[in-house]
N, C-alpha and C positions, 0 to 999 in steps of 0.2 A: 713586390710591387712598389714602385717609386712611390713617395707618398710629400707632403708638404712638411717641411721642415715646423721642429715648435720653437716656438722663442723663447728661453729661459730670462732673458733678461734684454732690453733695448735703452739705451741712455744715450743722450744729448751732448756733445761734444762742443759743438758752436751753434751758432747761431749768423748767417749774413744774410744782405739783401736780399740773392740770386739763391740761396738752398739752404739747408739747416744739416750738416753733418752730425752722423749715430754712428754708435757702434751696437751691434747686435751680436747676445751670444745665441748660438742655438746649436741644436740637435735634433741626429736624423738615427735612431736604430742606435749601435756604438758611437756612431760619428759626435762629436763635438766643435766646435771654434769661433772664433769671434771671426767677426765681418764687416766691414766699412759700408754706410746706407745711404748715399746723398737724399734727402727729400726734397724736391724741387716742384713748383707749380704747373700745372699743364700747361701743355702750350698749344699752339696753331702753326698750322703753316697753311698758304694759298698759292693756288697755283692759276694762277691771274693771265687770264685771254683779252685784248683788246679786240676792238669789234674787227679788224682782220686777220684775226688769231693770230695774232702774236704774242710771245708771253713777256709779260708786263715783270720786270727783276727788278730786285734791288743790289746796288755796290755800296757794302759798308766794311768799314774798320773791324777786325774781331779781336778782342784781348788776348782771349784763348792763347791762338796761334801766332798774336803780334802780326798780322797780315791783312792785307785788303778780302772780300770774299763778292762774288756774285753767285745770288741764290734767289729764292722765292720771297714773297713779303711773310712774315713768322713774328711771334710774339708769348706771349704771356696772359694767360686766362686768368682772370683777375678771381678774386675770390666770391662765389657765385652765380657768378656770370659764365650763360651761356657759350658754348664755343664757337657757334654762329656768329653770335653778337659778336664776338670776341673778332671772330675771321674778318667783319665787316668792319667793324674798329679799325684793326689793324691794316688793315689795306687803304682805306681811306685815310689815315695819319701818316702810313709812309710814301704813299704813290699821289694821293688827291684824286681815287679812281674810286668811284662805285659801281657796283652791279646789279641788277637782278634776276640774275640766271645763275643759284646757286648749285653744287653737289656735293654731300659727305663723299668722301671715298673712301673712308675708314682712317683707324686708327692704330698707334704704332707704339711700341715701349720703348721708349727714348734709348735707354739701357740698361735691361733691367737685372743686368750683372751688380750693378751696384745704385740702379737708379732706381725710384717708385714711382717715375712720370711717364705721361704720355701724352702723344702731340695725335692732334686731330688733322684731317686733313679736308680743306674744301679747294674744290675748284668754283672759279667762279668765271664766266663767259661773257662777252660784250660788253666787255669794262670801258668805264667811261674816264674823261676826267674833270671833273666837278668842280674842284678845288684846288688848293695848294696845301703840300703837307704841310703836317701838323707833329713835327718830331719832339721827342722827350728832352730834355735841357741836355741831354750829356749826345743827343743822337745824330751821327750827318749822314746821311741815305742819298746817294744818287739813282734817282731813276733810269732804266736801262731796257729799251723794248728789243728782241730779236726773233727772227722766227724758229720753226722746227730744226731746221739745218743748220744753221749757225749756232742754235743751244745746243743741237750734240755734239761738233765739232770743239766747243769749246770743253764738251764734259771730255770727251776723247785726250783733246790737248791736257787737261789736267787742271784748266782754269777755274771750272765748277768743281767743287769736291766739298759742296758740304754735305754731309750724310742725309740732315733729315730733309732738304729736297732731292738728293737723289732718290732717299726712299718715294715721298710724292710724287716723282715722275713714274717710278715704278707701280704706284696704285691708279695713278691716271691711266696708264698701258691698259692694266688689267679689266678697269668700270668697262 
């Protein structure tokens, strides 16, 4: 019977902004090996309706890939702070949208091949826009409304392709 690996030993590598790299030895029966662990803070992602359902996107720079990206508004769960809060934060910092017609749709392991995080997901309905954002010193976010057909058109052509909003299109399907 498959059972949970033990960990003989866990040690700290680095330390950055965005995640804290380990290496982890452990053992399962015979088995033995070291293993690579990103630690990384939870995140959010929202999946943001303006009040004629349209979904409210954001277009930003991603380092990662060195490329442009359109995707959902997503961020970083601060240290204990709710993911609500957190979802409503983040939406109103990058769009200048609020809501109050929220929905969990669950939750996702980033990758938990090598990751210990996980991204919550809210939808939020009849978004409004209240404000102007409020981006981080390093952030530029274009706002970007489309509806159903032209966001899958664009996942189809290859334009969307970030995982963890395509995972939340895939939880929104399901509620």
């Amino acid at each position: 019977m498959l059972k949970k690996w033990k960990t003989l030993e866990y040690r700290q590598i680095l330390k950055s902004f965005v995640f804290s790299y380990y290496t982890a030895k452990r053992e399962s029966g015979e088995m033995r090996g070291d293993f690579d662990v990103l630690e990384c803070r939870n995140w959010i992602n929202v999946i943001a309706l303006d009040q004629s359902g349209n979904f409210i996107l954001v277009k930003q720079y991603r380092h990662g890939i060195d490329d442009l990206t359109l995707e959902s508004v997503g961020g970083v769960v601060e240290s204990g702070e709710d993911t609500l809060v957190a979802a409503k934060r983040e939406l109103l910092e990058e769009t200048g949208h609020e809501s109050e017609d929220w929905t969990h749709l669950g939750r996702a392991s980033a990758n938990p091949a090598f990751m210990n995080n996980y991204c919550d997901y809210y939808l939020a309905k009849n978004c409004q826009k209240t404000s102007e954002q409020n981006l981080d010193p390093l952030e530029e976010i274009e706002v970007l409304k489309m509806n159903e057909v032209e966001l899958f058109e664009k996942i189809k052509s290859g334009e969307i392709h970030h995982s963890l909003f395509l995972a939340g299109l895939g939880l929104l399907k399901i509620s």
